[in-house]
Backbone as JSON, one array per atom type, in Angstrom:
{
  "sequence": "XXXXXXXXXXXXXXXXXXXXXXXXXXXXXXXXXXXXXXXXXXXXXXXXXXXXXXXXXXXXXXXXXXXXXXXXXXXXXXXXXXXXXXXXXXXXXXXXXXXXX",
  "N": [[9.26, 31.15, 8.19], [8.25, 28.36, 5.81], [7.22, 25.32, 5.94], [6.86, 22.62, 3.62], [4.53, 20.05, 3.37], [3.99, 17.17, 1.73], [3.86, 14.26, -0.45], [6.22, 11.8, -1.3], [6.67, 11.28, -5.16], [7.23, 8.13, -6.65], [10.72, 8.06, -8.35], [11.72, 8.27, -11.55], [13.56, 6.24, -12.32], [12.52, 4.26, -11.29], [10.08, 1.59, -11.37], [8.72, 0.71, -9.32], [6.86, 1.65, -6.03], [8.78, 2.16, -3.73], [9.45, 3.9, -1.1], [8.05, 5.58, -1.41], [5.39, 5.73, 0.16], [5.35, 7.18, 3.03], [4.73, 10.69, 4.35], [6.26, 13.65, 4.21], [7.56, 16.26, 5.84], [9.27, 19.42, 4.75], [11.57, 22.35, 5.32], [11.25, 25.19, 3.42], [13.71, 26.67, 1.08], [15.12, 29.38, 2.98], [17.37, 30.92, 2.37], [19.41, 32.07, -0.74], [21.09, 29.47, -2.45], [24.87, 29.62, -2.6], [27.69, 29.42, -4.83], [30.69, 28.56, -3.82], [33.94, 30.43, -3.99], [36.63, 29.79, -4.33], [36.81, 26.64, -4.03], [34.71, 25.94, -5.55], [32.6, 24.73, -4.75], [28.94, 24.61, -4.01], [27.34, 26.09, -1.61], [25.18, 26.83, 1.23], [23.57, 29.02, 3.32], [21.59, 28.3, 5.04], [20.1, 26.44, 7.78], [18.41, 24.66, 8.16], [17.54, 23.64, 5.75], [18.57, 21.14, 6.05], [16.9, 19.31, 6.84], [14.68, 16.73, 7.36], [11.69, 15.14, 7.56], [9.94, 12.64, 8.18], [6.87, 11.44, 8.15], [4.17, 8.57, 8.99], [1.5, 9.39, 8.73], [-0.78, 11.76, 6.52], [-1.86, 13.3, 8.36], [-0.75, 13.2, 11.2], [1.92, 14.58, 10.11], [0.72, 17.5, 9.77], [-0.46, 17.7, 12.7], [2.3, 17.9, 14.1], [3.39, 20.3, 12.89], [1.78, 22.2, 13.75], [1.77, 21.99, 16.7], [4.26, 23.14, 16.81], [4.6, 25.31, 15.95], [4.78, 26.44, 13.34], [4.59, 26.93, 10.15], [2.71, 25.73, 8.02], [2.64, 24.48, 4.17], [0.53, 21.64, 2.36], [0.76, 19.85, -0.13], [-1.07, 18.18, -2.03], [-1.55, 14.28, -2.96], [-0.75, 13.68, -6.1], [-2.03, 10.85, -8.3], [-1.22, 8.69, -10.23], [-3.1, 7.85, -13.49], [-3.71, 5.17, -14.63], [-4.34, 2.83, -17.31], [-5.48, 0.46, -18.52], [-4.34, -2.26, -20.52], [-4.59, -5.19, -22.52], [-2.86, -7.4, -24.12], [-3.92, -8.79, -26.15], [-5.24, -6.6, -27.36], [-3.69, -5.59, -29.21], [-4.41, -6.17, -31.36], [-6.91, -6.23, -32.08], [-10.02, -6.01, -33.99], [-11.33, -3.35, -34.52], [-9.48, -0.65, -33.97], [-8.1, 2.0, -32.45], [-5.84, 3.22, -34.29], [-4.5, 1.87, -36.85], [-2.49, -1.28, -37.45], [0.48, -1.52, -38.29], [3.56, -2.46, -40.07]],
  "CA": [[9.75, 30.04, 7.4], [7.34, 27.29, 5.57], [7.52, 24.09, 5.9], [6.22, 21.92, 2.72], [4.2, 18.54, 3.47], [3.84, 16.09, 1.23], [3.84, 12.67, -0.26], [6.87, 12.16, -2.9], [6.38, 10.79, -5.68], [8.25, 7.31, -7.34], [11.39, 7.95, -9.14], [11.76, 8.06, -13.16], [13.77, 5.33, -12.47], [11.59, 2.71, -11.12], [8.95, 1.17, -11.52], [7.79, 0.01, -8.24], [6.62, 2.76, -5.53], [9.49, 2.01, -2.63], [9.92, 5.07, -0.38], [6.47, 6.34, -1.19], [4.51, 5.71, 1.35], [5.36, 8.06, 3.84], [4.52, 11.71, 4.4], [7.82, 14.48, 4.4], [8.21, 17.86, 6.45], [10.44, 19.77, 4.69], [11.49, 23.44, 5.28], [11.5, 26.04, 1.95], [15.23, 27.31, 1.33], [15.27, 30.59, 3.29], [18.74, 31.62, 1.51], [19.5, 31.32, -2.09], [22.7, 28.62, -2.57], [25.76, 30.44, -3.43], [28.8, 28.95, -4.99], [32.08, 29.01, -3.25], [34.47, 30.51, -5.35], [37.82, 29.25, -4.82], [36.68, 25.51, -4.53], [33.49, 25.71, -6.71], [31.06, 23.85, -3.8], [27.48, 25.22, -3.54], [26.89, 26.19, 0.14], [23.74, 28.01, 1.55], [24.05, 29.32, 5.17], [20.15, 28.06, 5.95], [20.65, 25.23, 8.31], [16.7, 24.19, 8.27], [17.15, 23.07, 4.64], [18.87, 19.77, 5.75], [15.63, 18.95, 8.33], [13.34, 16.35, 6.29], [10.95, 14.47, 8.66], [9.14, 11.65, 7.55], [5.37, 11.04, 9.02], [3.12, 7.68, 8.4], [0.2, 9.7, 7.76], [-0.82, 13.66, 6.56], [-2.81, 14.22, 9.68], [0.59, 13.76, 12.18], [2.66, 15.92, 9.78], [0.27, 18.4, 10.29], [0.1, 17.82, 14.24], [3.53, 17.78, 14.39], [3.67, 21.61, 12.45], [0.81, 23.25, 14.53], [2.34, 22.05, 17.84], [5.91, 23.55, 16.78], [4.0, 26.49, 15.33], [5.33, 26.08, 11.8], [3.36, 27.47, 9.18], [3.13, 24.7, 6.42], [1.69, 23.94, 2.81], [0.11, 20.56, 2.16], [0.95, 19.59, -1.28], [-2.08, 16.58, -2.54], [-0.49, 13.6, -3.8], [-1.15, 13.3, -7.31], [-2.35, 9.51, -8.24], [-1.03, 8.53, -11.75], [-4.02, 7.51, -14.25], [-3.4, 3.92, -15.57], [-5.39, 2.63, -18.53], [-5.38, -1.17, -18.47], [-4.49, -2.73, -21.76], [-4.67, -6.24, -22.24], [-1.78, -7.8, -25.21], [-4.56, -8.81, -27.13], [-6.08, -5.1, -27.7], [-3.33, -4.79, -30.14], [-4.95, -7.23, -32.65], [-7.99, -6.04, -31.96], [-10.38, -5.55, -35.28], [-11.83, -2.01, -34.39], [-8.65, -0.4, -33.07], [-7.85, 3.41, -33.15], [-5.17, 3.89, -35.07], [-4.25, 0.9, -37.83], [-1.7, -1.42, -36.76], [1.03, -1.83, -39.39], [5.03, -2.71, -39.62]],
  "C": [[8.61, 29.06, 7.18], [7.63, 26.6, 5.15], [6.32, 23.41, 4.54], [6.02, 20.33, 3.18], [3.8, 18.2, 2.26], [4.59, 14.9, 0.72], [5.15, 12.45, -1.34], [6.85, 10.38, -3.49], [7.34, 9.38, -6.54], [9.38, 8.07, -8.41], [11.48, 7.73, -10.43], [12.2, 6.39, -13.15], [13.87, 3.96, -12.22], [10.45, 2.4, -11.09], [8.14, 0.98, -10.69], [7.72, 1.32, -7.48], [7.48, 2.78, -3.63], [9.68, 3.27, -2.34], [9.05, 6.37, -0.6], [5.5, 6.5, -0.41], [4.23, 6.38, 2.48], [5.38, 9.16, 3.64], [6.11, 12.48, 4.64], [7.17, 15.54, 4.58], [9.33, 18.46, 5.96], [10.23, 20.89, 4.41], [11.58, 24.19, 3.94], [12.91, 26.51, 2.22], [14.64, 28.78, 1.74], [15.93, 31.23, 2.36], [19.07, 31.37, 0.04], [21.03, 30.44, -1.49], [23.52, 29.14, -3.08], [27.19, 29.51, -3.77], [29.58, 29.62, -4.41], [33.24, 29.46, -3.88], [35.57, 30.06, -5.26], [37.7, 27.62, -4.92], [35.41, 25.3, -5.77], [32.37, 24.84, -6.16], [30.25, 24.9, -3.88], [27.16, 24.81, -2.36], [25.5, 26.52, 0.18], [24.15, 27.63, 3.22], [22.49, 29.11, 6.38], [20.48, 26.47, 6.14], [19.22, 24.02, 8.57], [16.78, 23.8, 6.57], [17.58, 21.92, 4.41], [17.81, 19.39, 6.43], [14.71, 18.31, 7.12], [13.34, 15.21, 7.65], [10.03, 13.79, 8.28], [7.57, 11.3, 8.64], [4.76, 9.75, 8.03], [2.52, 8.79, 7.99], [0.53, 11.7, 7.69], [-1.05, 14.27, 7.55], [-1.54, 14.49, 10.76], [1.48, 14.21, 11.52], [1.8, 17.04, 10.23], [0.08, 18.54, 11.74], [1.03, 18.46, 14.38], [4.06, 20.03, 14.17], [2.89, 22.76, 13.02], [1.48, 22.8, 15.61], [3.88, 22.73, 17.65], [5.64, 25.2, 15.95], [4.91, 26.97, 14.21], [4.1, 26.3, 10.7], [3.74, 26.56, 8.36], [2.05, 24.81, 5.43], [1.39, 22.68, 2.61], [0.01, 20.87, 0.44], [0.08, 18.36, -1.39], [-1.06, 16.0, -3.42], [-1.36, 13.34, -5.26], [-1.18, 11.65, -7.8], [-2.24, 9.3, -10.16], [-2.74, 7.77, -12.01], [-3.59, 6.24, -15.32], [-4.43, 3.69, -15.92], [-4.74, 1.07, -18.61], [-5.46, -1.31, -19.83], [-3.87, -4.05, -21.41], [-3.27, -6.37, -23.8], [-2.76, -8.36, -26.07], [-5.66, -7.49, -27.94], [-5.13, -4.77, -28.87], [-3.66, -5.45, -31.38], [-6.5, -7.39, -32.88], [-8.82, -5.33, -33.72], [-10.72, -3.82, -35.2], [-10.46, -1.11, -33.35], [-8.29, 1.24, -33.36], [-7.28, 3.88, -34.09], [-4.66, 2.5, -35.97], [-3.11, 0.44, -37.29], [-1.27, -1.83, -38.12], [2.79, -1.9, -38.95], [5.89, -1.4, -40.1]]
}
């Protein structure tokens, strides 16, 4: 079974980066999820796919998965690419694309 570390990433639907900061341990589904058929719930019978374990940093997730001899993947956190624009760049004389109504 392998365990996936990393960092997750802000929500679509906010802006700010609350509940980013910390590192997650979390196992791969062993089992596929099967619907139940007379109520219509989606089960799965792997009990390691509720287990999420939050670490400050990458280095004690990884501790944590070599002392419990847990084979894991380290996923890098991807770092969005902001481009600073100021509110006067759009009135700017030399501007890429023509500004019009």
């Amino acid at each position: 079974m392998v365990a996936r570390i990393f960092r997750p990433s802000r929500t679509a639907m906010q802006s700010g980066k609350a509940k980013t900061h910390h590192w997650i341990l979390e196992f791969e589904p062993e089992a596929p999820k099967a619907v139940e058929p007379l109520m219509g719930y989606t089960s799965s019978s792997d009990m390691r796919s509720q287990v999420r374990l939050t670490f400050e940093t990458k280095e004690q997730a990884i501790d944590y998965a070599e002392r419990n001899d847990i084979l894991y993947r380290v996923e890098e956190e991807q770092t969005p690419k902001r481009v600073r624009v100021a509110y006067s760049d759009n009135f700017k004389y030399d501007r890429r694309q023509p500004w019009t109504h």
